[in-house]
N, C-alpha and C positions, 0 to 999 in steps of 0.2 A: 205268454200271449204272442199271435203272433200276427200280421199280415202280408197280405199277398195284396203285389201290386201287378194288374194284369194290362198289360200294352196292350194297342191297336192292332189292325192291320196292316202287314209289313213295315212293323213296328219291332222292336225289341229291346233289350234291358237297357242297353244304351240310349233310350227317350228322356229326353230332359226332365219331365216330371218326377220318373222315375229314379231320374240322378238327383232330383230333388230332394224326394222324400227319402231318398237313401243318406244324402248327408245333412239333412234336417233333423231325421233320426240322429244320427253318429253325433250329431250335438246336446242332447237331451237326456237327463239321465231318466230312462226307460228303461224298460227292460222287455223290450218290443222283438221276438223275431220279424225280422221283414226279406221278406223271396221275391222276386221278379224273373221267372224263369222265362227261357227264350223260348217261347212258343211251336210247336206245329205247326207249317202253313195250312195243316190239312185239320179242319175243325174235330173231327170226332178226335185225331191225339191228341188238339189241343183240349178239349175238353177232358179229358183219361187225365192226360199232366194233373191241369187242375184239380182237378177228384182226388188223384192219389196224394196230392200236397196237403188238401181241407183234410183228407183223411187219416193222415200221419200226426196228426196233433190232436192231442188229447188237453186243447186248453182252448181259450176262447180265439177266433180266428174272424178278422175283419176283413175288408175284401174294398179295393181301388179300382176302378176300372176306367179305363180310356178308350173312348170310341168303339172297336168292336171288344175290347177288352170290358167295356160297361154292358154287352148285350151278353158277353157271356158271364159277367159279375151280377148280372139278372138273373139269370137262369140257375146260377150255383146259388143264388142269395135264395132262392125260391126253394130249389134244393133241400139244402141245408140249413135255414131257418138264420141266414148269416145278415150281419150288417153289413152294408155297401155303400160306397159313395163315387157316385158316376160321373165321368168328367164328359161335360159333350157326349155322350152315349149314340151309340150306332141303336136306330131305331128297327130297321128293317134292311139289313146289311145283304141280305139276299137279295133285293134290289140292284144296288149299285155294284155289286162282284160280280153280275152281269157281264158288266162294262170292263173285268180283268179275266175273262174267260179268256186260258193260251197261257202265254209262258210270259211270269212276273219277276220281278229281283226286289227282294229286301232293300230298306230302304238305307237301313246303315249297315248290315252284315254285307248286303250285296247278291246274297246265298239265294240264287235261281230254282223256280219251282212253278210245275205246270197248276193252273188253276180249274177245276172240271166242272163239270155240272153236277153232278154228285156230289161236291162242295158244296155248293150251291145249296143243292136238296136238302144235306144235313146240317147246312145253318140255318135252312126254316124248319127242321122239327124242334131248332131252342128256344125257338120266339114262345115266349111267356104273354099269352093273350090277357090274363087278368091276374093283376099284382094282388096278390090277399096277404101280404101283411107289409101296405105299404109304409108305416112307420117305420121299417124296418131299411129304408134306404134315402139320400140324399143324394139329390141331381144336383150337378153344378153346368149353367150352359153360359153358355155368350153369342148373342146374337148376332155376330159378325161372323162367325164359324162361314167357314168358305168352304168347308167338304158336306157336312151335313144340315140339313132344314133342321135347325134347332124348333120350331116350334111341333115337327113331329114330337121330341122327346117333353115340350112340354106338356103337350096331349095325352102321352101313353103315360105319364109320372105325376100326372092333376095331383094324384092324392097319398103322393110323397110330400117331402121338403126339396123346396124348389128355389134355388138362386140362381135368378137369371141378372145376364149384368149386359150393359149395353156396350155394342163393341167388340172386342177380342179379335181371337179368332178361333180357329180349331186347335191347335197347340193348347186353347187356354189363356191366355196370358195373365204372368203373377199368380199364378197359380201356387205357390209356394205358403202364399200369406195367407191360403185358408188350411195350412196345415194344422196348426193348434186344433181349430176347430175341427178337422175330420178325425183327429184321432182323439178327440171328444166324443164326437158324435159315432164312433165305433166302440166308445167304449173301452181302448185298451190301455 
């Protein structure tokens, strides 16, 4: 079994969640692969990444996502008929990447990268307009989130599994303590 846990935007493996579930795992006797590859600033390889990982296993594959990491853990869940569990989810990340058109730096590699319109473009052809097999995915938001309108993501996931918790913020917070239950509710 395995899972992929996919970071944000100018985000990478080094995210707290991430180091989370990495040594939350390492405590548990599972027998779970877990990947969190460092992503492409430039959507379409991040998206190819992701593709070639789901595709490399030939066993059951759960899927984490964090903020744009949950827009593209939509789109591969859709995909691929995968289970997912969305952390604060980027609803309409083409929106706000706007506002990073020009030259960005990673937030903890540092690793500079120009951001184009045509980024832009091809992260509105992932946007998944109608979920049809929303049982197939759990939102997790908090309504403090300070980067994204959580209540966008609870609009577009009505008819998922929906915990929304009052407070937080975009990080999450305590985000750790729903691990049992996501690798529950993934199944693996």
């Amino acid at each position: 079994m395995a899972l992929i846990y996919i970071h944000g935007f100018n985000s990478s493996p080094a995210s707290l969640k991430a180091q989370q579930t990495q040594k939350w795992l390492d405590t548990q006797p599972l027998s779970i692969s877990f990947e969190c590859p460092a992503l492409s600033s430039e959507p379409d390889k991040a998206i190819v990444q992701l593709q070639s990982m789901i595709e490399q296993y030939c066993e059951p594959v759960g899927l984490i996502g964090s903020s744009m990491g949950g827009y593209y853990a939509t789109w591969l869940g859709e995909k691929y008929g995968l289970k997912s569990v969305l952390i604060n989810p980027a609803v309409r990340p083409y929106e706000f990447m706007m506002e990073y058109l020009g030259e960005n730096a990673n937030y903890h590699t540092g690793e500079r990268y120009i951001l184009e319109q045509r980024h832009v473009d091809i992260t509105r052809t992932l946007d998944v307009e109608q979920i049809k097999k929303p049982e197939n995915i759990w939102v997790l938001l908090q309504t403090g989130d300070e980067v994204l309108d959580y209540q966008q993501a609870e609009e577009k996931y009505a008819q998922c599994a929906l915990t929304i918790e009052q407070g937080g913020d975009h990080s999450f917070q305590h985000y750790e303590r729903h691990l049992p239950a996501i690798i529950d509710f993934l199944e693996l």
